[in-house]
C-alpha positions as a LaTeX table, in Angstrom:
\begin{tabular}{lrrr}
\hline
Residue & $x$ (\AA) & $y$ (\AA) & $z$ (\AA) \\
\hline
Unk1 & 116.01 & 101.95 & 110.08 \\
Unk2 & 113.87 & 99.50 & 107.87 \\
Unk3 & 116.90 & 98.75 & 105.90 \\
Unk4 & 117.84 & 96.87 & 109.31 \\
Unk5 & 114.56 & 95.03 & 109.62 \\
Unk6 & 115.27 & 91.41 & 108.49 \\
Unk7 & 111.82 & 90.50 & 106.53 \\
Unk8 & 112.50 & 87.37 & 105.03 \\
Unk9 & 110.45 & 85.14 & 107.99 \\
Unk10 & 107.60 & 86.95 & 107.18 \\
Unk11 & 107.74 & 86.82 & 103.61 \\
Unk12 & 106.77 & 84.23 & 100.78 \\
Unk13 & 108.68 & 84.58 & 97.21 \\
Unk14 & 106.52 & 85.19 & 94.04 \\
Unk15 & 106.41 & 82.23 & 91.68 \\
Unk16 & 107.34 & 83.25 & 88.25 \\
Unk17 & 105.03 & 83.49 & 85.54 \\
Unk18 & 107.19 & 80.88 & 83.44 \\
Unk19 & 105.93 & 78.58 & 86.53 \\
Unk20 & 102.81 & 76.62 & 87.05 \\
Unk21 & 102.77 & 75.55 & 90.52 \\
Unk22 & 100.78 & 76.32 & 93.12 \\
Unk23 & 101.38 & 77.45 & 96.88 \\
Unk24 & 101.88 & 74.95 & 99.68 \\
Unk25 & 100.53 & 76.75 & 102.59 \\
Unk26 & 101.39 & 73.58 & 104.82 \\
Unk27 & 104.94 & 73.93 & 103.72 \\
Unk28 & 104.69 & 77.83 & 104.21 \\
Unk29 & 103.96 & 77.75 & 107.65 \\
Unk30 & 104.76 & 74.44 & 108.42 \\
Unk31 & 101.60 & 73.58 & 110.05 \\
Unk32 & 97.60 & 72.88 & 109.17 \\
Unk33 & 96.29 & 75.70 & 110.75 \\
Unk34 & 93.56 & 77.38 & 108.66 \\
Unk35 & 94.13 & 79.97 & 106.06 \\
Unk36 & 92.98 & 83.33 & 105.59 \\
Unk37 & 93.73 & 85.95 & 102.63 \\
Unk38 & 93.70 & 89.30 & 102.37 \\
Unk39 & 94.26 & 90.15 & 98.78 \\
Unk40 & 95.23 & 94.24 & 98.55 \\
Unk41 & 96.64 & 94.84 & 102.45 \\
Unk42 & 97.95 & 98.46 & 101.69 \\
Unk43 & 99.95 & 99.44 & 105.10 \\
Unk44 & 98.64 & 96.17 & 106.71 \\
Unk45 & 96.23 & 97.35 & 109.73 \\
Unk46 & 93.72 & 94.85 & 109.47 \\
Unk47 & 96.36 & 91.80 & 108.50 \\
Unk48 & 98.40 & 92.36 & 111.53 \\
Unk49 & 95.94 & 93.03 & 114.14 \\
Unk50 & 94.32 & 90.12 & 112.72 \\
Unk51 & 97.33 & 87.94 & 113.23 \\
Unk52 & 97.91 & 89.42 & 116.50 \\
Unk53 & 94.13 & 88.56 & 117.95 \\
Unk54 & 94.37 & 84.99 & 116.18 \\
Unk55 & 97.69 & 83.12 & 116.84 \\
Unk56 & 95.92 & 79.64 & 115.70 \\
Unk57 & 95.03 & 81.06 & 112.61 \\
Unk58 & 97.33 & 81.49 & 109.70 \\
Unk59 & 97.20 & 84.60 & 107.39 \\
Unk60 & 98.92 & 85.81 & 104.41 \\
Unk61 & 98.68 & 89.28 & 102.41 \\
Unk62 & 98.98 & 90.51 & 98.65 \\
Unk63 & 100.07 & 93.50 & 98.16 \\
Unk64 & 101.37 & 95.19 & 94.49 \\
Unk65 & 102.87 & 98.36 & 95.58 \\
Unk66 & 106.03 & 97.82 & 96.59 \\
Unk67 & 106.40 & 100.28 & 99.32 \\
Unk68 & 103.60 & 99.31 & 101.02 \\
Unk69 & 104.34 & 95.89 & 101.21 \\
Unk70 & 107.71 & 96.39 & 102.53 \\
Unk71 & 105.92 & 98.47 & 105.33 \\
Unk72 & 103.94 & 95.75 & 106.23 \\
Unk73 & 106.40 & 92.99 & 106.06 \\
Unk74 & 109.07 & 94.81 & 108.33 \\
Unk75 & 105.96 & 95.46 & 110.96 \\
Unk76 & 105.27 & 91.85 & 111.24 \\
Unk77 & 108.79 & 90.82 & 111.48 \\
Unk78 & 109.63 & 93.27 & 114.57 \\
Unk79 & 106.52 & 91.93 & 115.86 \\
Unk80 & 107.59 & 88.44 & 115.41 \\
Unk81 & 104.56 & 86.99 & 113.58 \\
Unk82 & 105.07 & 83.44 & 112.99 \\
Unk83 & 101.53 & 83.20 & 111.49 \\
Unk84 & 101.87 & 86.25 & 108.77 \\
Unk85 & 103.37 & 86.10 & 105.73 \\
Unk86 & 103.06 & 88.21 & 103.13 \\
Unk87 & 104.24 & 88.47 & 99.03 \\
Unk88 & 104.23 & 91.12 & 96.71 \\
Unk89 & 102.34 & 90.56 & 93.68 \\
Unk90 & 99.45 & 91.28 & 91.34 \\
Unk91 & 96.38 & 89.86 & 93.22 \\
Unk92 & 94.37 & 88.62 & 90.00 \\
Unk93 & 97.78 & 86.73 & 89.50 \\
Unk94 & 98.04 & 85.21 & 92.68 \\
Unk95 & 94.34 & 83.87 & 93.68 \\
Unk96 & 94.07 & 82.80 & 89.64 \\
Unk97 & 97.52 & 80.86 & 89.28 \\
Unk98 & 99.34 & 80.40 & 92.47 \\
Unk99 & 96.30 & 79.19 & 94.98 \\
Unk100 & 95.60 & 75.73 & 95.20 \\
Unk101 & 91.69 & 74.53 & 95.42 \\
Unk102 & 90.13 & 74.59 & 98.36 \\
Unk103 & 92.50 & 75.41 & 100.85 \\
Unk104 & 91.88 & 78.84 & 101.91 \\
Unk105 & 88.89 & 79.39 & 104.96 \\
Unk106 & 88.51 & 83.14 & 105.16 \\
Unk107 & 89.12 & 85.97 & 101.59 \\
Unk108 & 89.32 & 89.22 & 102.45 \\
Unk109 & 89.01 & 92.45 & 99.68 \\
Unk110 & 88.93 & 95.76 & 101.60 \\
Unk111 & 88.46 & 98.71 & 99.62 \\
Unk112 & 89.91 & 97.38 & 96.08 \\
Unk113 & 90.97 & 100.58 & 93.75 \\
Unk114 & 87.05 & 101.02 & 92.37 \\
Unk115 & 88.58 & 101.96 & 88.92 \\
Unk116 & 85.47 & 105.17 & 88.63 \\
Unk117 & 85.87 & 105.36 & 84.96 \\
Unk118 & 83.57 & 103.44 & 82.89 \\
Unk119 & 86.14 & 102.91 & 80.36 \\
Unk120 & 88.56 & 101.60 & 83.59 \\
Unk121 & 85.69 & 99.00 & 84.45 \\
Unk122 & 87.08 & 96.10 & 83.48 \\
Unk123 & 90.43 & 96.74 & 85.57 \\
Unk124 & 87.93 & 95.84 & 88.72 \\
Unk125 & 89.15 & 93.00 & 90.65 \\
Unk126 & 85.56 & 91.62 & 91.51 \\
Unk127 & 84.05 & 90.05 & 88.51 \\
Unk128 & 82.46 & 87.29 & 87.42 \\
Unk129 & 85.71 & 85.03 & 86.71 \\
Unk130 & 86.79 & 86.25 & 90.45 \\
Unk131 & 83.81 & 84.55 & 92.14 \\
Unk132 & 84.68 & 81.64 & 89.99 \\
Unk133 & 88.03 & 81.44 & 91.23 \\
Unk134 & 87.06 & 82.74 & 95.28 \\
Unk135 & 84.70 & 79.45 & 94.92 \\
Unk136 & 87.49 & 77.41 & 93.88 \\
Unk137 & 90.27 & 78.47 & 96.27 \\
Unk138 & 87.77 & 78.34 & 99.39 \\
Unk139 & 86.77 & 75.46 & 101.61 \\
Unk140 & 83.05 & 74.64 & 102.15 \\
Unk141 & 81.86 & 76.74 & 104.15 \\
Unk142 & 84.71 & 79.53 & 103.83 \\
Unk143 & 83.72 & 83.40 & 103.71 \\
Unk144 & 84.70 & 85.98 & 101.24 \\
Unk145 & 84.28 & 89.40 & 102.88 \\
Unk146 & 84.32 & 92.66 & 100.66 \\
Unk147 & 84.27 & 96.40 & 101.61 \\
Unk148 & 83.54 & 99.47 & 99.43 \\
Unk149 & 83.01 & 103.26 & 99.59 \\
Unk150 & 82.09 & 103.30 & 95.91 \\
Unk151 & 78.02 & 102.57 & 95.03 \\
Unk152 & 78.56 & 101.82 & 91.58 \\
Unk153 & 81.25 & 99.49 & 93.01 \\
Unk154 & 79.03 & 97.94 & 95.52 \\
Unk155 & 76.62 & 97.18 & 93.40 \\
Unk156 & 78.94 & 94.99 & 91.11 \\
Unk157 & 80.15 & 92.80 & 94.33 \\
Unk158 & 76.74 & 92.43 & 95.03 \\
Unk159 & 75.58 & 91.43 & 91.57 \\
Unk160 & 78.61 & 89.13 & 90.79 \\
Unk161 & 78.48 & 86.93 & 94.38 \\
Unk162 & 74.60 & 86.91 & 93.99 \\
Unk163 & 74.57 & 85.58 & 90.37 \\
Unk164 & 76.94 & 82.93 & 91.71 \\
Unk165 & 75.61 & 79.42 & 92.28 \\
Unk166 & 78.24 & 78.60 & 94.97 \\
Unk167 & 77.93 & 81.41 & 97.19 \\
Unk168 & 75.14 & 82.68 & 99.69 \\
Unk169 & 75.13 & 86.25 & 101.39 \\
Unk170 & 75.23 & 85.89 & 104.88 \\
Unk171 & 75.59 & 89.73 & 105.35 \\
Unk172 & 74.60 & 92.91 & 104.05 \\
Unk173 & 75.41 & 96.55 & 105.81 \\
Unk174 & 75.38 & 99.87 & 104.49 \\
Unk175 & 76.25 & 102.99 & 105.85 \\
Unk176 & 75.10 & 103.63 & 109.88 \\
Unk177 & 74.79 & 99.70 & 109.56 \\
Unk178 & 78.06 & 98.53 & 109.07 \\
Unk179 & 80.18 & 98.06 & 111.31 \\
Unk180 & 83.80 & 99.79 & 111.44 \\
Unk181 & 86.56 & 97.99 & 110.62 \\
Unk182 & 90.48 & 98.88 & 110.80 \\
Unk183 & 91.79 & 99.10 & 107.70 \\
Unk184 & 93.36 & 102.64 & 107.20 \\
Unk185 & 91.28 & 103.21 & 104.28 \\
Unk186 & 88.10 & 102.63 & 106.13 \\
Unk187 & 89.16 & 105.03 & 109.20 \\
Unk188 & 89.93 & 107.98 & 106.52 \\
Unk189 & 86.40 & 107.10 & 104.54 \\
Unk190 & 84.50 & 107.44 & 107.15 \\
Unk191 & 86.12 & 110.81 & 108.17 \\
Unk192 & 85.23 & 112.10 & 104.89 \\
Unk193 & 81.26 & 110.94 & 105.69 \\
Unk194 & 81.93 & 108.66 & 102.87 \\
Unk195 & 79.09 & 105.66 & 103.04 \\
Unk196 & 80.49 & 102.31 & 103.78 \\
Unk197 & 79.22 & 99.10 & 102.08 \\
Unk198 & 80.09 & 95.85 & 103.78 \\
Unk199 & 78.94 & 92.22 & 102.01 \\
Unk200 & 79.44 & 88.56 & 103.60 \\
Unk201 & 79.46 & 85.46 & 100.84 \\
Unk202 & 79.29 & 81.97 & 102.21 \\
Unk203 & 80.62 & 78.97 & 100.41 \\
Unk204 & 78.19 & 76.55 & 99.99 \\
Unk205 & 78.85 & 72.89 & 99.91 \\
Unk206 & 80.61 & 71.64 & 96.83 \\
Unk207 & 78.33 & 69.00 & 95.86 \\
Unk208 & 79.37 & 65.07 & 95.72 \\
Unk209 & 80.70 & 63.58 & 92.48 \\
\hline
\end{tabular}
């Protein structure tokens, strides 16, 4: 049945790594509607519900695994989003070389793989040169949202957007306090009692040259 599902509306095509060029999300969507990213969609919950709820809005999705990201691409196009599109692709890869600066008004990381390990640490998608890169990518004022079920996890967001000049926290819940979201992960976390840690980083003004 999928095989059926024509995706390519819905889609954007990964720029090779012998490339250095940048997305034109004008050109994408053929408008100036904001932008919102959600970097690591896995079957695409919160990205289409998102879309559905906000048709002024424009929103695109990373996803690596390939079967996931077909998933989500052939649910948008039977839905007929004109404001979704979504690419398969490494998400370190695509915020670092393939975003343009300040263009994007919403970042959204959901449950990235926590990596446990300590020797795996490093493999973490929210460090340091991430914040540097979230800071570059977003307009004044823009949001990066982040959700974990990992402490040791939670912790690093925390101390990485805190120890960055261009960012303020704007929200903080753990646990009872945080409010549920849609992502699939976050429905089966919370069915295993696992404790939910939700963070809100604000943009603050680039300052004048």
């Amino acid at each position: 049945m999928g095989a059926n599902v024509d995706i390519s509306p819905v889609t954007i095509e990964q720029i090779p790594l012998t490339q250095d060029r940048r997305y034109e999300f004008r050109d994408v969507f053929g408008n100036d509607n904001s932008v919102e990213l959600e970097l690591g969609i896995g079957k695409g919950r919160f990205l289409i519900q998102q879309a559905q709820a906000r048709p002024d809005v424009n929103f695109v999705g990373v996803e690596w695994a390939g079967r996931y990201y077909r998933l989500v691409a052939e649910r948008a196009a039977r839905r007929g989003l004109e404001n979704l599109r979504v690419l398969r692709d490494d998400a370190a890869h695509f915020i670092r070389d393939t975003v343009g600066n300040d263009c994007i008004h919403g970042l959204h990381v959901y449950f990235p793989d926590p990596w446990p390990k300590a020797r795996h640490i490093k493999r973490r998608l929210v460090q340091p040169w991430f914040a540097r890169e979230a800071a570059r990518v977003l307009i004044d004022g823009g949001v990066v949202k982040l959700a974990t079920d990992h402490p040791d996890y939670a912790l690093q967001m925390e101390e990485v957007f805190n120890s960055d000049a261009d960012f303020e926290q704007i929200f903080r819940a753990i646990g009872d306090e945080a409010p549920e979201g849609v992502t699939n992960w976050e429905v089966k976390f919370r069915a295993e009692g696992r404790t939910i840690h939700k963070f809100e980083y604000r943009r603050k003004p680039r300052q004048s040259a």
